[in-house]
C-alpha positions in Angstrom: 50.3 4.5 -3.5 50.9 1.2 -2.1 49.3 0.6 1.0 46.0 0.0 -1.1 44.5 -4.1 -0.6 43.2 -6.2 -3.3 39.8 -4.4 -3.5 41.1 -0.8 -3.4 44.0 -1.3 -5.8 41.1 -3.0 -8.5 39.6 0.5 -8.6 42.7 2.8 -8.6 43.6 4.4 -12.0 47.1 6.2 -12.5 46.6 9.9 -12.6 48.1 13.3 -11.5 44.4 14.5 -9.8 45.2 13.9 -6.0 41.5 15.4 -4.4 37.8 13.8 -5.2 37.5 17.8 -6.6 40.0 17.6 -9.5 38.9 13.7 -9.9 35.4 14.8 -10.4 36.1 17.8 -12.6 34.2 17.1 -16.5 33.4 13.2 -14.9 30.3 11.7 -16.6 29.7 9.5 -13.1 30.0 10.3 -9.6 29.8 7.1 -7.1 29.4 7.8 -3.8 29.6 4.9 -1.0 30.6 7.7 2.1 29.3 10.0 4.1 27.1 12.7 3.9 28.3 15.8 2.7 31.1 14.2 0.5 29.9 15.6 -2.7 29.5 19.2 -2.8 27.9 21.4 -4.9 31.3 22.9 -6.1 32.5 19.3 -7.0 29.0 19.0 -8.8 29.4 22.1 -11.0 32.3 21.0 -12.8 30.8 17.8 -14.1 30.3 17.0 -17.6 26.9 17.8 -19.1 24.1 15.3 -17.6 26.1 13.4 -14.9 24.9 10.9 -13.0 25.1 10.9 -8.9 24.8 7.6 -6.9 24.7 8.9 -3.8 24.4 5.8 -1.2 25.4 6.8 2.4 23.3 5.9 4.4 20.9 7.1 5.9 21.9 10.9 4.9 23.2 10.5 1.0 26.4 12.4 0.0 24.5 14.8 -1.7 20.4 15.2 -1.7 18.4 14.8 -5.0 17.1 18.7 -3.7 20.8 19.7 -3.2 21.7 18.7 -6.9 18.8 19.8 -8.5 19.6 23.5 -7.4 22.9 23.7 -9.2 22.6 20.7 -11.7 18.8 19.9 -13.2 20.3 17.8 -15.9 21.9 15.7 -13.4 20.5 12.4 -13.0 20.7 11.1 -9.4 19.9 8.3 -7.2 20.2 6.9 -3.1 19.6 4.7 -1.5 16.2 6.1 0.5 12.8 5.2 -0.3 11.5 8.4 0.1 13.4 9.4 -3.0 13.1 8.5 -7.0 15.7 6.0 -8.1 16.6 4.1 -4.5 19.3 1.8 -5.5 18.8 -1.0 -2.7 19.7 -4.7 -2.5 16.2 -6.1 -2.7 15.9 -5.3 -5.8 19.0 -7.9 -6.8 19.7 -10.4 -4.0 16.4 -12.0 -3.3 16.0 -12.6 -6.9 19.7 -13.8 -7.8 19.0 -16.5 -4.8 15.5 -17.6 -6.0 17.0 -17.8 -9.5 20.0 -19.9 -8.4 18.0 -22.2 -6.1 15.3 -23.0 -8.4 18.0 -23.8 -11.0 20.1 -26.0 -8.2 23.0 -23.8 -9.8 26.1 -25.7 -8.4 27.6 -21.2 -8.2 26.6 -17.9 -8.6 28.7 -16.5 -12.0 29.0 -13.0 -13.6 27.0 -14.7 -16.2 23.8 -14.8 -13.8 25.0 -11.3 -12.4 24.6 -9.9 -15.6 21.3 -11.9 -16.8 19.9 -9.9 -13.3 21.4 -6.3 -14.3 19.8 -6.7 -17.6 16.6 -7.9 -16.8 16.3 -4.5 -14.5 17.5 -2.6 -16.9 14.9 -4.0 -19.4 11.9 -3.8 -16.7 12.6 -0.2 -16.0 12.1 0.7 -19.7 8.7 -1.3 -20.1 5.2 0.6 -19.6 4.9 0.8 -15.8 1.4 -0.9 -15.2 -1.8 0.7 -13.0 -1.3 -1.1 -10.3 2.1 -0.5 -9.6 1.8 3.0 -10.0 -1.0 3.3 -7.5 0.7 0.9 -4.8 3.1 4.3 -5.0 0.5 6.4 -4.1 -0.5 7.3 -7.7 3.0 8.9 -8.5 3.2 9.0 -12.5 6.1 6.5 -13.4 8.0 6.2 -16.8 11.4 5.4 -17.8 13.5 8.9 -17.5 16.0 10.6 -15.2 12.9 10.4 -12.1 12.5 6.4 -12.7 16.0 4.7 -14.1 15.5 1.9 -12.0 12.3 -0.3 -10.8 10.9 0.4 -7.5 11.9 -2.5 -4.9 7.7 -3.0 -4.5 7.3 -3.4 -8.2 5.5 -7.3 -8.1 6.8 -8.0 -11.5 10.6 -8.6 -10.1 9.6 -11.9 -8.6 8.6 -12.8 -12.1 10.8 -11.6 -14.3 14.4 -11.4 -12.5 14.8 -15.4 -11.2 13.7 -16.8 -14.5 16.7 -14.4 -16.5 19.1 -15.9 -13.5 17.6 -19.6 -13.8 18.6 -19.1 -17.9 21.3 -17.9 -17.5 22.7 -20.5 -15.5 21.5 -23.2 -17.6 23.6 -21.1 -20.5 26.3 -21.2 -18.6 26.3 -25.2 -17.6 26.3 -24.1 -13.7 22.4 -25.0 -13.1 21.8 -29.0 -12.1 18.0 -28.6 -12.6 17.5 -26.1 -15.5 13.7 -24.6 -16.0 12.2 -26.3 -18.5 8.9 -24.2 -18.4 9.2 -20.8 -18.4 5.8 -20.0 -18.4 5.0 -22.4 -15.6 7.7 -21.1 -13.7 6.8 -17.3 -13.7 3.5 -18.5 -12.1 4.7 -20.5 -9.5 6.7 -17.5 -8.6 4.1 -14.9 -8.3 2.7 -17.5 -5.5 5.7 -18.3 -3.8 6.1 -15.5 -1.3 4.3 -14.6 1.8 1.6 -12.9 0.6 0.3 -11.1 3.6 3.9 -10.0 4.8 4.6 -8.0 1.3 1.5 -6.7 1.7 2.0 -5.1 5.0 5.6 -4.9 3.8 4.1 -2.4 1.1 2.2 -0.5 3.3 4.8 0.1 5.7 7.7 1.8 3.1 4.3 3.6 1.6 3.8 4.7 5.2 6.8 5.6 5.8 7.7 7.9 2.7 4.2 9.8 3.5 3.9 10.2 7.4 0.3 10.2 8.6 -0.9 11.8 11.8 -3.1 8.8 13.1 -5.7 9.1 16.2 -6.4 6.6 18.3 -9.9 6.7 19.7 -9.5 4.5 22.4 -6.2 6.0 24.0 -6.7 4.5 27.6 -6.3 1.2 26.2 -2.4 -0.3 26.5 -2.9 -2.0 23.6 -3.7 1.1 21.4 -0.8 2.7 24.0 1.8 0.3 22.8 0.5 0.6 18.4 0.6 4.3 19.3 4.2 4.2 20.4 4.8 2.4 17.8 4.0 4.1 15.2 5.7 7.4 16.2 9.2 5.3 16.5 8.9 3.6 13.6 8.6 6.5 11.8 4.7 6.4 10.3 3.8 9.7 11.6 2.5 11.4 14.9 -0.2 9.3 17.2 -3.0 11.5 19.1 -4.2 8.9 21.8 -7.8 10.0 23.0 -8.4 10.0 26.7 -8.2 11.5 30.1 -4.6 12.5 30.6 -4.0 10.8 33.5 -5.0 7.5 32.7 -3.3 7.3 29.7 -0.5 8.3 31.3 -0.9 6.1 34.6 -1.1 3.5 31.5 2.4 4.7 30.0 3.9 4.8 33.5 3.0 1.0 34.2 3.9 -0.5 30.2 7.3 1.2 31.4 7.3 3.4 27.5 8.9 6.9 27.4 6.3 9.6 28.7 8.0 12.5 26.9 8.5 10.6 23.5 7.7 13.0 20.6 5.2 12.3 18.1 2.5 11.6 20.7 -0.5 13.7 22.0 -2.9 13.2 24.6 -6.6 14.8 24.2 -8.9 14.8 26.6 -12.3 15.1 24.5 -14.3 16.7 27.6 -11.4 19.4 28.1 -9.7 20.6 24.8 -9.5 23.8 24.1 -10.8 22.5 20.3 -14.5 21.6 21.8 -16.1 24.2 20.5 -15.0 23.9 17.5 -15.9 20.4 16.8 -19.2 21.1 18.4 -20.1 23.6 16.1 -18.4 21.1 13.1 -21.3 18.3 14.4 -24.4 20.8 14.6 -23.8 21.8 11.2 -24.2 18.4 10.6 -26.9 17.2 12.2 -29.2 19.8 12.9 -31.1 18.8 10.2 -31.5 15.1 11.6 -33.0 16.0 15.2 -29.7 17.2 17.0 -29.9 20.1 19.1 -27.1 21.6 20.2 -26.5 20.7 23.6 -26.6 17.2 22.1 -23.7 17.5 20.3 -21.7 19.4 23.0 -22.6 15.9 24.5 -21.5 13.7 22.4 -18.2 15.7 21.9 -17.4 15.8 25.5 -18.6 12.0 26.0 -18.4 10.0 23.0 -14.9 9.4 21.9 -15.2 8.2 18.4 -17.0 11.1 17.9 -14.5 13.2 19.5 -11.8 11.4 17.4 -14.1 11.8 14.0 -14.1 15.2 14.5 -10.3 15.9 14.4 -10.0 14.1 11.6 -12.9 15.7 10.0 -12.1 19.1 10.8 -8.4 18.2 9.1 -6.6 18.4 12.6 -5.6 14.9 12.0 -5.0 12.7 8.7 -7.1 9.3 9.9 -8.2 7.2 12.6 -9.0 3.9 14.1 -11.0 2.8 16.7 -13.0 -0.8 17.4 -10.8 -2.3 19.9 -13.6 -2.0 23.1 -17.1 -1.6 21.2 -18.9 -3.3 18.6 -18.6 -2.5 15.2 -21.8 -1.1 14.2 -22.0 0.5 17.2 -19.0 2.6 16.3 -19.7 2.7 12.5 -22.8 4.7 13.7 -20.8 6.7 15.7 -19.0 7.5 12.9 -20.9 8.4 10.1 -22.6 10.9 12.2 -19.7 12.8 11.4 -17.7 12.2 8.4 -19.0 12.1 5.0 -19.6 9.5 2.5 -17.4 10.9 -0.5 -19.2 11.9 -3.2 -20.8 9.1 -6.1 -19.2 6.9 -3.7 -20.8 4.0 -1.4 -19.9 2.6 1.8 -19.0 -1.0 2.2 -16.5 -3.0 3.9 -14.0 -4.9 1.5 -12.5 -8.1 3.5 -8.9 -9.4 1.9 -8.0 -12.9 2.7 -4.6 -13.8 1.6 -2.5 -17.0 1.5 0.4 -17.9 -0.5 -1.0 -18.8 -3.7 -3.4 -16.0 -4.3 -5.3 -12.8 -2.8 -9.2 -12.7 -2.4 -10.8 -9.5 -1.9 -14.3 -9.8 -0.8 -16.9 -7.3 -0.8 -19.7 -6.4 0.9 -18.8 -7.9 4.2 -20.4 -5.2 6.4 -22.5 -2.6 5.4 -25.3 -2.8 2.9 -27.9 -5.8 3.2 -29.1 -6.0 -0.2 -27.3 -4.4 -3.1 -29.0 -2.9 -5.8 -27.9 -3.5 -9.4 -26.7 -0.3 -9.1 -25.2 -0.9 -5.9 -23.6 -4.4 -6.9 -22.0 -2.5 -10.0 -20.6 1.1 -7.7 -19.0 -1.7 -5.2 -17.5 -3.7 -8.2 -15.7 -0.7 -9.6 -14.4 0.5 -5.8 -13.5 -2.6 -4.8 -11.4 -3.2 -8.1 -9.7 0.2 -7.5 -8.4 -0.7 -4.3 -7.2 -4.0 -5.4 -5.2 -1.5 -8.3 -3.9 0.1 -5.7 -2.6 -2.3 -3.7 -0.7 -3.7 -6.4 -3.4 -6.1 -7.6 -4.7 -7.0 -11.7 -8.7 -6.6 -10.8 -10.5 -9.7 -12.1 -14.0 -9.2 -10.6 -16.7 -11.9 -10.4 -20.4 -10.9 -9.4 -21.3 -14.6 -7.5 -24.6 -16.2 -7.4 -25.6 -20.3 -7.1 -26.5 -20.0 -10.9 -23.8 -20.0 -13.9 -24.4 -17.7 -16.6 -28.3 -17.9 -16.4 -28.1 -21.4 -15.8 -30.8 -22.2 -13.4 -32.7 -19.1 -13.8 -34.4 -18.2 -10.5 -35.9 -15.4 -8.4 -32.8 -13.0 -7.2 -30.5 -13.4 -10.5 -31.3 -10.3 -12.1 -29.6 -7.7 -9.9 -26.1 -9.6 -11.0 -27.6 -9.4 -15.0 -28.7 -5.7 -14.5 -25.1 -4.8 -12.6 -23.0 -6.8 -15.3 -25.4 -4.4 -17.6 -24.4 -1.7 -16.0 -20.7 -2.5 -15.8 -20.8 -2.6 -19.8 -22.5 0.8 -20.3 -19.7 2.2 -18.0 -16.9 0.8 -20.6 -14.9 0.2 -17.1 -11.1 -0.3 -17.3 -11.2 -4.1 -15.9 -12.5 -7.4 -16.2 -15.8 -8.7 -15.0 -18.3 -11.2 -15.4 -21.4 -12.8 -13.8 -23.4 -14.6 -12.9 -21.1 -17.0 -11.2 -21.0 -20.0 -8.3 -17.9 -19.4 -6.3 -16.0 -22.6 -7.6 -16.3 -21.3 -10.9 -15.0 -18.0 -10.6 -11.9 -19.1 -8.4 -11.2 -22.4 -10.4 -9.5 -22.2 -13.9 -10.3 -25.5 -15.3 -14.2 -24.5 -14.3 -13.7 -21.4 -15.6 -12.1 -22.5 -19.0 -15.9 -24.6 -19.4 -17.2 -21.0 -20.3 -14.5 -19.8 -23.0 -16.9 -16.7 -23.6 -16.3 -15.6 -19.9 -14.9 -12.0 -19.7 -12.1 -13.4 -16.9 -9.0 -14.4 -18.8 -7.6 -16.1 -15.2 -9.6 -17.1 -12.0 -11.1 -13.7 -10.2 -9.6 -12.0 -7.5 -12.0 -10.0 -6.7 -15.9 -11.4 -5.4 -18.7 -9.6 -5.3 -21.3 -11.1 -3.3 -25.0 -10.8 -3.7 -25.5 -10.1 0.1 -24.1 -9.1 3.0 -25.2 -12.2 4.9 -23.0 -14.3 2.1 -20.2 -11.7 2.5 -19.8 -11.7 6.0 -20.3 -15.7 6.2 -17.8 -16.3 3.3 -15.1 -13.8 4.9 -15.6 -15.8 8.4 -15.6 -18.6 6.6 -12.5 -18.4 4.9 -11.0 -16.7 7.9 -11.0 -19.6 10.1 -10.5 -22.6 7.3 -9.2 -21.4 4.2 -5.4 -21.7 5.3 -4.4 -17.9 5.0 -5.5 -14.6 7.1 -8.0 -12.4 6.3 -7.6 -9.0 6.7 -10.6 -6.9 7.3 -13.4 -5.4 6.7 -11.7 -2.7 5.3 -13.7 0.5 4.9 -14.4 1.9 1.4 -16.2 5.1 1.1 -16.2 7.4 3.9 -14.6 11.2 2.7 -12.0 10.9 5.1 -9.8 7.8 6.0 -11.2 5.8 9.4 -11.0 2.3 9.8 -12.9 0.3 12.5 -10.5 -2.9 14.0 -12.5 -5.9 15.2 -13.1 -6.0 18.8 -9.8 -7.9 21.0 -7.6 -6.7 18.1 -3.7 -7.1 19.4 -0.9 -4.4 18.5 0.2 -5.9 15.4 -3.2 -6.0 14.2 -4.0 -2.5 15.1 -0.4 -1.2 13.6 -2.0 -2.5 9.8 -5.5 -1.0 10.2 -3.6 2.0 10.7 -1.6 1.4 7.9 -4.7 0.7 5.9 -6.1 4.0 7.2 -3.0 6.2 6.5 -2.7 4.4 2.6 -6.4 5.7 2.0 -5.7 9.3 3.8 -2.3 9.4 0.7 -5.1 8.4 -2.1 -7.7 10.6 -0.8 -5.1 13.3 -0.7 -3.9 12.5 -4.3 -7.8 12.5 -5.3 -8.3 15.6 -4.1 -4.8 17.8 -5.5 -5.6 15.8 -9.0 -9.3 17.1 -8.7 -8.1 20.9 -7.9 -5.2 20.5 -10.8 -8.1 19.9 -13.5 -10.4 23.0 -11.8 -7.1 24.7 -12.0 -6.6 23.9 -16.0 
């Protein structure tokens, strides 16, 4: 041919094949930048043994991982979609390529610093794949193989391992002005540099995404909750069940000028549906131990709507749910637990998260139980460090107090000595240590004052000794500390309900369901892993 241009012709190869058929016929690679439906299973049969399939039209690839896995197991394949192993995307180079070229004031970008990215992916996909990220992918089992070839784009460690192999490699190359003189300095600056609170939700939102949640919204007259309902339907996070009378929700619709017949959104009216009974009967069972006659929960199922909305989640008719927006939050926390379960040799306790660009601080307990026990203080330690894991988080857990290390010994330390106690006998898989004052546990030159401390870095995680302390140091932080707080958070309930703070606007009401649908995928994972051990 010669019609091809400059970037075709670099590509062509003289041959006698004229069809992507012959051309793939006993070919190790197949790339695909198309349409869907380019690759066919025909064309995929006559590959050589083990092929590899980038398949990256999108939205629909050229082939599906499903499609090639019926005719070709030993393939190895990868798209560009998050909702399958191995997306190729440009996060997972660009970002970094930039960060390392800017840092390094590189005067170009070179196939030398091209290459220093390629191989520090290629070398990060073959290392051990921590906890944490694992868990921030909904517990999925990763390791280096034909289902993982290539990190995930929410892996944290790029940040800190692909700009320093670009910064190098310009230096190497003579192109950087301003070469990194300390690597191990730099990789820390790094891990603080982006916006903490926007990957986080970031996270959430492609977690989200790849497992849909059907959310209710207890307070479905509200446009607010309207518009976070809508919302999440478009955006793809699953179906929205808005709770309320039909025609005030949709009187509500009518005047925010949103589609009434969008899909993915369903009106109940708690005092009519046809699943009343059903949920009446799901609350005696519950409380007719605890003073409840019947006719009292036929009340509060035809009046009360988080206890309408509890029960369809509950009874499994919906995956989680959110209210808060109109009523105070202990008010509807005792609605609540009416209803749904604590899990079990779990607690209940709200974890706050405040997050600015240079580190996040979970905080825990900022709403539910007054006075921890030792017992208490060491059950909300090991939750609270397993939702920092799976949020993509290193725990590093400090039990606070005024006194350092038994140092001055007063009235009210013990419960932090007996919980650290505890902690040991449990042989848990993270670090700890207490008693601490706050400046100690978040300051590294304080820290370092103590070298027997069992924190190797500043904590991440606080426990607090009350909820009083909680609650003020959450608020506290919230309004001075120069980041957002994100929270409480419930931890502990058997199925996945969040309560938002009163006045909460869409965008805050879109990430407690977020929140809500994350924990619905963990609880889910808890329980198949749970019936896959009864099973064995």
């Amino acid at each position: 041919r010669t019609d091809l241009n400059q970037w075709k012709s670099a590509h062509a190869v003289s041959t006698k094949k004229r069809s992507l058929a012959e051309a793939l016929k006993g070919a190790d690679v197949a790339f695909g930048l198309s349409v869907k439906g380019a690759f066919t299973k025909e064309m995929m049969k006559v590959m050589a043994p083990n092929p590899i399939v980038f398949a990256m039209a999108n939205p629909d690839p050229e082939i599906t991982p499903e499609e090639l896995n019926e005719i070709r197991p030993d393939a190895i394949i990868a798209t560009g979609r998050s909702d399958y192993p191995n997306q190729v995307n440009n996060v997972l180079g660009f970002p970094f390529i930039f960060r390392g070229a800017l840092d390094a004031r590189a005067s170009r970008i070179n196939m030398e610093m091209k290459i220093a990215a390629t191989n520090a992916l290629a070398q990060l996909a073959r290392q051990d794949v921590p906890d944490e990220v694992s868990a921030a992918y909904s517990g999925t089992e990763l390791h280096y193989g034909p289902q993982y070839i290539i990190p995930t784009p929410f892996d944290p460690r790029l940040i800190t391992t692909i700009p320093p192999a670009v910064a190098k490699a310009a230096a190497d190359s003579g192109v950087a002005q301003k070469p990194i003189k300390d690597d191990v300095s730099y990789r820390r600056e790094l891990a603080m540099r982006l916006d903490q609170t926007a990957s986080m939700i970031q996270m959430l939102s492609a977690r989200v995404k790849d497992n849909p949640k059907k959310m209710v919204f207890a307070e479905g007259e509200e446009e607010r909750i309207i518009r976070a309902a809508y919302q999440w339907s478009k955006d793809g996070y699953g179906d929205a069940v808005l709770i309320g009378r039909k025609s005030r929700v949709l009187s509500a619709i009518e005047n925010l000028g949103l589609d009434p017949n969008l899909k993915g959104i369903e009106i109940l009216n708690a005092k009519i549906s046809k699943r009343n009974s059903h949920y009446t009967d799901f609350l005696y069972s519950r409380l007719q131990r605890s003073g409840f006659l019947k006719r009292d929960c036929v009340r509060l199922i035809n009046q009360d709507r988080n206890s309408f909305a509890a029960c369809v989640v509950a009874t499994g008719d919906a995956d989680a749910m959110v209210t808060g927006t109109t009523r105070n939050y202990y008010a509807s926390l005792k609605d609540i637990k009416r209803v749904v379960a604590i899990e079990k040799n779990k607690l209940l306790f709200g974890l706050s998260i405040m997050i600015t660009r240079s580190r996040t601080l979970f905080i825990a307990d900022s709403t539910v139980i007054h006075t921890p026990t030792s017992e208490e203080l060491a059950d909300i330690a090991i939750q609270a460090a397993n939702e920092a894991r799976a949020l993509g988080h290193t725990p590093r857990v400090a039990l606070l107090s005024f006194a350092n290390f038994g140092n001055p010994t007063m009235k009210g330390t013990e419960r932090i000595h007996e919980a650290i106690e505890i902690l040991n006998k449990r042989k848990v898989d993270f670090e700890y240590d207490g008693e601490m004052s706050a400046d100690v546990a978040l300051n590294k030159e304080l820290l370092e004052l103590y070298p027997f401390s069992g924190l190797s870095e500043p904590a991440n995680i606080l426990i607090m000794p009350g909820l009083h302390s909680a609650n003020i140091a959450a608020k506290l932080l919230g309004q001075v500390g120069g980041g957002e707080v994100i929270g409480p958070i419930l931890n502990g309930f058997s199925k996945s309900i969040q309560i938002m703070p009163i006045g909460a606007n869409v965008s805050e009401i879109l990430n407690y369901a977020m929140f809500a649908a994350h924990d619905a995928t963990l609880l889910k994972v808890k329980k198949n892993n749970a019936l896959s051990k009864v099973g064995n």
